[in-house]
N, C-alpha and C positions, 0 to 999 in steps of 0.2 A: 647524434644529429637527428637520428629518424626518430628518437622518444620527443624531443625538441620538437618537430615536425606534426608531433603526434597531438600536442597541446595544443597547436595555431587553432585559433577559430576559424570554422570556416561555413559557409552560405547554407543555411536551414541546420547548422546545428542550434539545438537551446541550449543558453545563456541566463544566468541567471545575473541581472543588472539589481547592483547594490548601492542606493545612495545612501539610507541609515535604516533602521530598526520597524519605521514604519513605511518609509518608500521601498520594495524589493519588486521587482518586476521579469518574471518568466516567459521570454520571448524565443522566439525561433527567427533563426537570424534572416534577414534580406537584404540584399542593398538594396538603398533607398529609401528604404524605412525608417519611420520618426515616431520614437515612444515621448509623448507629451506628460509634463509633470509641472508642478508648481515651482519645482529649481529648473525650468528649463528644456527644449527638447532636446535628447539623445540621438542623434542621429545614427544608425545601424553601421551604414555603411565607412565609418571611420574605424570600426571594430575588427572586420574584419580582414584576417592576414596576423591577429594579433594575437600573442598569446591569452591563457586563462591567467588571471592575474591584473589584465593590460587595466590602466587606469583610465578612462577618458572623460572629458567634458562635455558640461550642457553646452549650451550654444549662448547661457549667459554665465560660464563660467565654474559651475557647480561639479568636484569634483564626483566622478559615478562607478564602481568598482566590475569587473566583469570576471564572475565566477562561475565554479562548474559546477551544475544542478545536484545536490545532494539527493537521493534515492525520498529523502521523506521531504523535499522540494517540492520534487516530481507527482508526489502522491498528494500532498496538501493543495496544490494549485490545479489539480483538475477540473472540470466543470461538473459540478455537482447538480444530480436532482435528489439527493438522499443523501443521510448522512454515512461517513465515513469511519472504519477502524483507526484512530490515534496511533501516530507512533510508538508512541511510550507503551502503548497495549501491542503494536503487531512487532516489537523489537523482542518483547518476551515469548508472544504466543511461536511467532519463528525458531526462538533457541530453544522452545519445547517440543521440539518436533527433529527430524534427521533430515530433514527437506533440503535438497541442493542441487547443483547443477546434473543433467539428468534423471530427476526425478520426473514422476507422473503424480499428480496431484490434482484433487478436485476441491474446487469453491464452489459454495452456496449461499444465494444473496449476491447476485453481482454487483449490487449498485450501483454507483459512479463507475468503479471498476480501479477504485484506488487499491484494494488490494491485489484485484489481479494484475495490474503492472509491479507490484511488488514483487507476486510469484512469479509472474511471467521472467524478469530479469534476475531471478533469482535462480530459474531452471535450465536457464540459456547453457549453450544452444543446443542443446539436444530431449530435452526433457518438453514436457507437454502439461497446460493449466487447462481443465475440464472447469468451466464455470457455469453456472447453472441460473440461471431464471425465471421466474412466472410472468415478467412484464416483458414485452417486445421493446418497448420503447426504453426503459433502464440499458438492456442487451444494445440499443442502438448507439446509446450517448458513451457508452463503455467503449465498443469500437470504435468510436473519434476519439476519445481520450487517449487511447493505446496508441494508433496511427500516428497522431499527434509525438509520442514520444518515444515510437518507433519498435512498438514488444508486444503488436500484437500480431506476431508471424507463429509464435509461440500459445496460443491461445484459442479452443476449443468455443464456442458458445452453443449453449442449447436453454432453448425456450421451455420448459415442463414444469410442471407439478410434484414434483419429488416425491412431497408423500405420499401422492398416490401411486407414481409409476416408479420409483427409485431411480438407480444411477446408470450410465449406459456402462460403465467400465469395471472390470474386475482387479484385485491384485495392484490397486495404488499406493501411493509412499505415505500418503495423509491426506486426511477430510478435513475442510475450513467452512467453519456453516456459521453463518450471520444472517437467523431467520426471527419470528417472533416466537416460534413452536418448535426450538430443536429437539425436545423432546418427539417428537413427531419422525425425525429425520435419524435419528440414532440408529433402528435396527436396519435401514439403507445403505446407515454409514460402515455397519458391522460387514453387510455384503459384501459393499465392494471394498476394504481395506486389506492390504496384506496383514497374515501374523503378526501379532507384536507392534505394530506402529499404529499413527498419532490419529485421533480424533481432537479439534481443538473449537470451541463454541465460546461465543460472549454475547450477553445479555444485561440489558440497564437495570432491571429486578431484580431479587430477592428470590421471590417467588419462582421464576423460571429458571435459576439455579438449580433450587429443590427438584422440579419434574426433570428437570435435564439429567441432573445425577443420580435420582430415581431409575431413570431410564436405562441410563450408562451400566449400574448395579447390576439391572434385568437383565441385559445384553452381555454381558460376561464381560466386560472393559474391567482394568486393572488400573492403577497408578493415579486414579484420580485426584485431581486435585482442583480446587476453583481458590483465585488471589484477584483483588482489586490493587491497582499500582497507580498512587498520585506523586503528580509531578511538579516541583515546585522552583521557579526560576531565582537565582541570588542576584541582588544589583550590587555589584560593585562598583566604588564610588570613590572619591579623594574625602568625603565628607564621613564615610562608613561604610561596612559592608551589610547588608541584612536579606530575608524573604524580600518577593516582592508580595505588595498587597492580593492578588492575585493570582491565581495559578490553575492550571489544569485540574482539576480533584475528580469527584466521580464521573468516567466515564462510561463504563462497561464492568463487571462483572465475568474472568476470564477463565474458563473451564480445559483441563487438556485430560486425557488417557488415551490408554493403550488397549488396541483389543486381543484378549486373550481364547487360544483355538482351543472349544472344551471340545476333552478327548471323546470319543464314538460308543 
């Protein structure tokens, strides 16, 4: 009963409202609230008390599905002033690394701050996401985005210059740097990382592979590796199955090692 209980929707949870493939709608529940669409408005407050699952009506009949926000939900519908790490790139860069619940980990490049609700809920609740910025106002849209989906109680923010000044922390589980010049930021990252663990970088060039892993080399890092990963949807059909026209391809360029402690 209490798991049962556990599922009910209930007033300022998010919801992710599903009418088909291009209507999908991530709201935070109210009563009273009317999400307006061309099938019709949703009214909120007939949702709640209901489970995830629960099916309900437009107000002109349009069946609309009430589901529970997937992790890369959450990070796709943020409000963006920058672009974002892709699923398909942060599902790998994650499983290169040992990063989990009570870890200590720092980002670089806050942007939107899609990745730091990722580590944020990833380190819960005991662990700590150091993210780092050069712009105030990036760091500002980052913490409404987090509030919004409730993970940034878990999340550090600091305004600097890295490559000039480095990182405030010592002895962390992995470095996440999404800059134009990570080559710039490697021997900061060598500082503050523990023995043996994850340094992970992605970049849209070519070219900033090469300095980056140059750099990685210089710095004693071990296990390098850089992979591009395209993603390509299948439409299944009563007519055939095939690609679809379309698909995610290049988005980044994704580099991971390890840093290794040269003896004295």
């Amino acid at each position: 009963m209490e798991e049962r209980a556990n599922n009910l929707i209930k007033e300022k949870d998010l919801v992710m409202l599903y009418l088909d493939d291009r209507r999908q709608f991530l709201v935070q529940v109210v009563s009273g609230l009317r999400v307006s669409t061309d099938h019709g408005d949703l009214n909120l407050s007939q949702i709640i008390g209901q489970p995830f699952g629960f099916v309900g009506k437009t107000h002109l009949g349009r069946d609309f599905y009430c589901l529970k926000p997937s992790t890369a939900d959450l990070m796709m519908k943020v409000k963006r002033t920058t672009t974002i790490v892709y699923p398909k790139d942060l599902g790998y860069l994650l499983l290169e690394t040992s990063v989990g619940p009570g870890s200590r980990v720092i980002e670089l490049g806050t942007g939107s701050g899609a990745l730091t609700l990722v580590l944020a809920k990833l380190i819960a609740p005991e662990g700590v996401v150091y993210s780092y910025d050069r712009r105030d106002d990036f760091i500002e849209n980052a913490k409404r985005n987090l509030n919004h989906v409730g993970y940034a109680k878990n999340v550090e923010f600091t305004c600097a210059d890295v490559a000039l000044k480095g990182f405030n922390q010592k002895d962390v589980d992995a470095v996440f740097i999404d800059v134009p010049e990570p080559w710039d930021i490697v021997p900061k990252a060598y500082e503050a990382l523990k023995g043996g663990h994850h340094l992970v970088s992605w970049s849209p060039n070519v070219e900033q592979v090469k300095r980056t892993i140059d750099a990685l080399e210089a710095h004693s890092f071990k296990c390098i590796r850089a992979k591009e990963i395209i993603e390509r949807e299948m439409l299944v059909r009563l007519q055939g199955v095939r690609p679809r026209e379309r698909g995610i391809t290049h988005t980044a360029y994704l580099i991971r090692a390890q840093k290794i402690i040269v003896p004295q």
